[in-house]
N, C-alpha and C positions, 0 to 999 in steps of 0.2 A: 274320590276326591281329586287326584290328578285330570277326570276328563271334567271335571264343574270347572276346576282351574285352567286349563285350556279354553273350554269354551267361555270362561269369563273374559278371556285376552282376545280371543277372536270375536267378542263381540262388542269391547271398547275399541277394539281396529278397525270393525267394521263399521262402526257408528258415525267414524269421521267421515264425512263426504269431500272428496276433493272436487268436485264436479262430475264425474263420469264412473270410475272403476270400483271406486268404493264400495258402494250401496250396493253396485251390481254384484260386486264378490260377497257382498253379506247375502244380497236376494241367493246367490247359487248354494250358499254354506247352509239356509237354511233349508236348501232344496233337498241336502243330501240323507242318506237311509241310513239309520245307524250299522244297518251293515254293510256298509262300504267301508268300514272302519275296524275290521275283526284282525285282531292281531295274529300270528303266526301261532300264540300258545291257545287262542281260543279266546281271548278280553277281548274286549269292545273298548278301541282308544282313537282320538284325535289327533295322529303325530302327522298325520299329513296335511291336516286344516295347521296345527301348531307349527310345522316346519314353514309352511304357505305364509303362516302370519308373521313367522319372523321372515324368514325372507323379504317380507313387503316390508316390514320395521327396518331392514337394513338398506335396501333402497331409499325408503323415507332417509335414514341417517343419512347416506351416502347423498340425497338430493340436498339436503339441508348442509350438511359441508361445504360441497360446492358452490352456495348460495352465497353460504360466510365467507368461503374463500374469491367469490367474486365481490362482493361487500366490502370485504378486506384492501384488496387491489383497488378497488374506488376511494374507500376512503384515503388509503394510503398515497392517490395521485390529488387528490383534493388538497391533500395534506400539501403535498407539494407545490402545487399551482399557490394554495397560501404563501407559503412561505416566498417563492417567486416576485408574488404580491406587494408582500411588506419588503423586501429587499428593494425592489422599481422604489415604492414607495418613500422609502431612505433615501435614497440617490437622488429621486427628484427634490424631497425637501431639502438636502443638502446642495443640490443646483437653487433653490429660491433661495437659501440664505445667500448661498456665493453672488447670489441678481443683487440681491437686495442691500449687501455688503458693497457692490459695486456701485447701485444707484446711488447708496450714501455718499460716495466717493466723489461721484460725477456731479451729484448738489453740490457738492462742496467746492466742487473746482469751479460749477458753472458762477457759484457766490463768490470766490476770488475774484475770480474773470470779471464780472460787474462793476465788482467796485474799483478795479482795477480800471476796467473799461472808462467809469465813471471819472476816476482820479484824472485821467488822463484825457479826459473832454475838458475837466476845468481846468486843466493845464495849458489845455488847445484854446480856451478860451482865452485866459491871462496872455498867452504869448498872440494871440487878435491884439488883443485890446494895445498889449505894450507895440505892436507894430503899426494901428491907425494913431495912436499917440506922434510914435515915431515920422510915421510922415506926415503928420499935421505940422508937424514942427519943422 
């Protein structure tokens, strides 16, 4: 039972293709004689294909970790650049309102100033008129 269970595992490992090492270590596993496999007491066992296959299981783990943990480091600078982002983003709307606060201001003055301007044209005119009066006379 333990060597069907063994070779069940070494042949769901082997089944993955990563591109290159895979298939080839299944082609050699099926290459091998059973008795390349005679244990010390005399049984016929797979603990060196089993050893082999975890071995490679743990490689896989340990690539796949590192994959996360560079996944991780990405997203956690993305994360950052975001936040970056919306903060610029805050500062500048807070510069447009401060613009925009200010343009009001500057209409407002520039509409004083007109009518101001204005008042004081027909003032300039009044004091015409009352001086061609004056030296008509």
């Amino acid at each position: 039972m333990e060597e069907e269970d063994a070779q069940e595992i070494i042949d769901e490992v082997s089944d993955e293709d990563d591109g290159e090492g895979m298939m080839k270590k299944r082609e050699e596993t099926k290459s091998y004689n059973r008795a390349d496999y005679i244990e010390r007491d005399g049984r016929v066992g797979n603990t060196g294909l089993v050893s082999e296959a975890v071995t490679d299981l743990d490689k896989e783990i340990n690539r796949i970790k590192s994959d996360k943990s560079a996944l991780n480091l990405e997203l956690n600078n993305l994360d950052q650049d975001l936040d970056n982002a919306q903060q610029l983003e805050k500062k500048l709307q807070e510069k447009i309102a401060m613009l925009e606060a200010k343009e009001a201001e500057l209409i407002s003055e520039r509409k004083r100033l007109k009518q101001k301007g204005d008042s004081l044209g027909e003032r300039l005119d009044k004091v015409k008129e009352i001086k061609d009066k004056l030296t008509e006379i």
